[in-house]
C-alpha positions in Angstrom: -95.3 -11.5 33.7 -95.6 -8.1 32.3 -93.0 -5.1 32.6 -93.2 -1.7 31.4 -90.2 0.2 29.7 -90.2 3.9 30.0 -88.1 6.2 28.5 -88.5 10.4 28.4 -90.0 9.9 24.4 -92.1 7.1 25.0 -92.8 3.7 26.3 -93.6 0.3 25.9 -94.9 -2.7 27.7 -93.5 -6.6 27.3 -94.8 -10.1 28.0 -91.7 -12.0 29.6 -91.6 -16.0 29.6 -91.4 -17.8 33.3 -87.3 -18.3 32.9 -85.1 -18.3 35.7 -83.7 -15.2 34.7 -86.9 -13.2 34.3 -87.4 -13.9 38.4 -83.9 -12.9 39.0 -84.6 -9.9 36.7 -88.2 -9.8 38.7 -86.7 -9.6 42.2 -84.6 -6.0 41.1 -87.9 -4.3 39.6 -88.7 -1.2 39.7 -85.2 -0.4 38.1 -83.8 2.5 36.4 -80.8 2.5 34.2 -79.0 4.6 31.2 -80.0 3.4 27.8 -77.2 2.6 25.1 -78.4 2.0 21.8 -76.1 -0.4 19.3 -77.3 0.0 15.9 -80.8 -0.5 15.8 -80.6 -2.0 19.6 -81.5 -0.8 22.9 -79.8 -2.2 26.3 -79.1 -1.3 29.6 -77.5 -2.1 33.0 -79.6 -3.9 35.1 -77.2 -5.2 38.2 -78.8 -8.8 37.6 -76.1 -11.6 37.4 -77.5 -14.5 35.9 -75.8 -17.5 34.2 -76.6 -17.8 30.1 -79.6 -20.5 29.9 -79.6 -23.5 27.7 -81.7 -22.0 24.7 -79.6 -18.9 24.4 -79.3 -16.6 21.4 -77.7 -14.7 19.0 -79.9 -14.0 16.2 -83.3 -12.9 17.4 -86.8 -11.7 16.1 -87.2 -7.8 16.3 -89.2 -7.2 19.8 -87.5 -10.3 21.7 -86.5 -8.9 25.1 -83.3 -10.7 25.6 -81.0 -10.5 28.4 -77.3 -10.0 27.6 -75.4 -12.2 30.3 -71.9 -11.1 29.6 -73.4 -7.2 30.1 -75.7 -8.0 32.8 -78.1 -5.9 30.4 -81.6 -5.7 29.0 -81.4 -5.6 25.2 -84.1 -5.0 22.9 -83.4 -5.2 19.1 -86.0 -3.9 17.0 -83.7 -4.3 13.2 -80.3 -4.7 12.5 -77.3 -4.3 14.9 -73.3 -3.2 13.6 -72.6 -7.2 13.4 -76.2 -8.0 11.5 -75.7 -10.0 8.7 -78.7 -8.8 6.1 -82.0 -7.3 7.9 -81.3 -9.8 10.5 -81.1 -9.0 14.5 -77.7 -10.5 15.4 -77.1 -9.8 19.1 -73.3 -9.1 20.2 -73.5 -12.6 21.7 -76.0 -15.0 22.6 -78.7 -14.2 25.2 -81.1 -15.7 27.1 -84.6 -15.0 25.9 -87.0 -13.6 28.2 -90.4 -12.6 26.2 -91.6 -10.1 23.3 -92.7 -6.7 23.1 -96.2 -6.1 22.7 -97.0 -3.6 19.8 -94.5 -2.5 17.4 -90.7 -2.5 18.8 -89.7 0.1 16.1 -91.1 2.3 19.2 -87.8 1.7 20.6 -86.0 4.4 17.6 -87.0 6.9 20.0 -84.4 6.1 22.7 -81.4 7.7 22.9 -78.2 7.1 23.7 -78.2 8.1 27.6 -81.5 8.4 28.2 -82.9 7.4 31.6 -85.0 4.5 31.5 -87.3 2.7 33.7 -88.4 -0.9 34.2 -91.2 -1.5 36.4 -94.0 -4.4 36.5 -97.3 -4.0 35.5 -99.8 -4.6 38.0 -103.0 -7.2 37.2 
């Protein structure tokens, strides 16, 4: 499945995994939420509940599009976060991992804190 992020700067488009939680995430879309960065990570509300899955995790690649269960949030790190140990992405606890960003997630600098964004899937 793929899903496009928009923001008022920019936007990107990801290639999410067939995981339980990208159908619950799949049944809610379109969806628009507030942005939050944390360090260099973006997340957001998205009024999905969905239990943490068995390969959950805290330390990610830059571009995973994770889903933060204890947040019920999209997070996409694209480099370090406050709790980052080195140049590593260390999320602020494990998350279930739903896919990657296509293209370069450093894209994602352009969000800001507050910004509107929108989730939608891409058609074909």
């Amino acid at each position: 499945m793929q899903i496009r992020i928009s923001w008022p700067s920019g936007h990107l488009t990801a290639h999410l995994d067939d995981t339980p939680t990208t159908w619950a995430l799949a049944k809610e879309l379109p969806l628009v939420s507030t942005a939050r960065t944390w360090g260099e990570e973006v997340y957001f509300d998205t009024g999905v509940r969905v239990p943490r899955e068995t390969g959950a995790r805290q330390v990610v690649e830059p571009g995973t599009v994770a889903f933060w269960t204890d947040g019920d949030a999209l997070a996409l790190p694209y480099g370090p976060t406050p709790i980052s140990r080195g140049d590593e992405c260390r999320l602020a606890s494990p998350c279930n991992v739903l896919g990657r960003i296509e293209g370069d997630p450093r894209r994602l600098a352009t969000v800001r804190d507050g910004d509107p964004v929108r989730v939608e899937p891409v058609n074909g």
